[in-house]
KOLMARSE-913999 format. One line per 10 residues: their letters; for each residue x, y, z of C-alpha. Coordinates in Angstrom, 2 decimals, m for minus. Example, Ala and Ser with C-alpha at 12.3 -4.5 7.8 and 13.67 -1.06 7.14 Angstrom:
as) 12.30,m4.50,7.80; 13.67,m1.06,7.14
This chain:
xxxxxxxxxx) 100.01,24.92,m95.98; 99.58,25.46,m99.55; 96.98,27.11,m101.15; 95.32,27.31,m104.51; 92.90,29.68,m105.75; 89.96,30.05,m108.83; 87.82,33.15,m109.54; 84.28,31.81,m111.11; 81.17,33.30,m112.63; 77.83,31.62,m111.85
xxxxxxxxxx) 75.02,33.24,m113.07; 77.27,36.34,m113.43; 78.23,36.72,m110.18; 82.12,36.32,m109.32; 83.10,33.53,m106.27; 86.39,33.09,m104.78; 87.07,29.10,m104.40; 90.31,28.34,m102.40; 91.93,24.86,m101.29; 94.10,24.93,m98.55
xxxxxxxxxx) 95.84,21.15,m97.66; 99.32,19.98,m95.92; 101.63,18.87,m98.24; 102.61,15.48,m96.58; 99.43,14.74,m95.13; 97.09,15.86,m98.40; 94.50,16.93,m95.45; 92.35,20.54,m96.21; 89.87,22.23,m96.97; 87.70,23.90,m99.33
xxxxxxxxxx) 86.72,27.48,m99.30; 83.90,29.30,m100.74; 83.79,33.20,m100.63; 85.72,33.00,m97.49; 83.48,29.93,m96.31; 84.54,26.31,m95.31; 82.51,24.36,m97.30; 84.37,20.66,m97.32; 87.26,19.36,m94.98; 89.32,16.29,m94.75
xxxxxxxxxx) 92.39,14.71,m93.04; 94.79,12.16,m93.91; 94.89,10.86,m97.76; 97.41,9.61,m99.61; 96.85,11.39,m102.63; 94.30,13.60,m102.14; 90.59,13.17,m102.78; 87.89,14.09,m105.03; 85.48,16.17,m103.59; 81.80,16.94,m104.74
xxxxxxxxxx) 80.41,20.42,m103.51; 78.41,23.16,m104.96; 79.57,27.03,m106.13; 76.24,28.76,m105.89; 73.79,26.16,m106.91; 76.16,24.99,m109.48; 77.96,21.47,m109.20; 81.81,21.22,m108.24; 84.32,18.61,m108.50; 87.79,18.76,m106.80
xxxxxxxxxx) 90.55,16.72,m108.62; 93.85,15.70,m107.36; 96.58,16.05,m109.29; 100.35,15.32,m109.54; 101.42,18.70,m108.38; 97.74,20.17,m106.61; 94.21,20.77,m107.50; 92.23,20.72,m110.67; 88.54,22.58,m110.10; 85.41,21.98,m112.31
xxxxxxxxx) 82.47,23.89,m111.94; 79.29,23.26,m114.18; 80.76,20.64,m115.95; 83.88,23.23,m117.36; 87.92,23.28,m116.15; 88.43,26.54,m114.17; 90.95,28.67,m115.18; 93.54,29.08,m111.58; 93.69,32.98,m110.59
């Protein structure tokens, strides 16, 4: 199952975000300091979640290749 990880800073406190999904199925999950905070199954391309880091909004993009992360409106950067 791949995975794909972000390290980032709410209110200056670090949080580990990871998404774990099946590469055929596009079914997973989203982690949150070691938490499962959002799961799904079976989508063809993967969907677009809406969950919280600490308070703070999050978005989940698909993209062509994985995951694109947004957290308080900004891109985060992969770790």
């Amino acid at each position: 199952m791949p995975k794909r990880t972000w390290t980032v800073t709410v209110d200056l406190k670090a949080h580990d975000v990871a998404v774990h999904w099946a590469r055929f199925s596009n079914a997973g999950r989203i982690e949150v300091d070691g938490d499962v905070v959002e799961a799904w199954g079976f989508s063809l391309n993967g969907p677009t979640v809406h969950f919280e880091v600490a308070g703070q909004a999050a978005i989940l993009q698909p993209t062509l290749t994985g995951f694109d992360l947004y957290v308080g409106g900004k891109k985060a950067r992969r770790a």
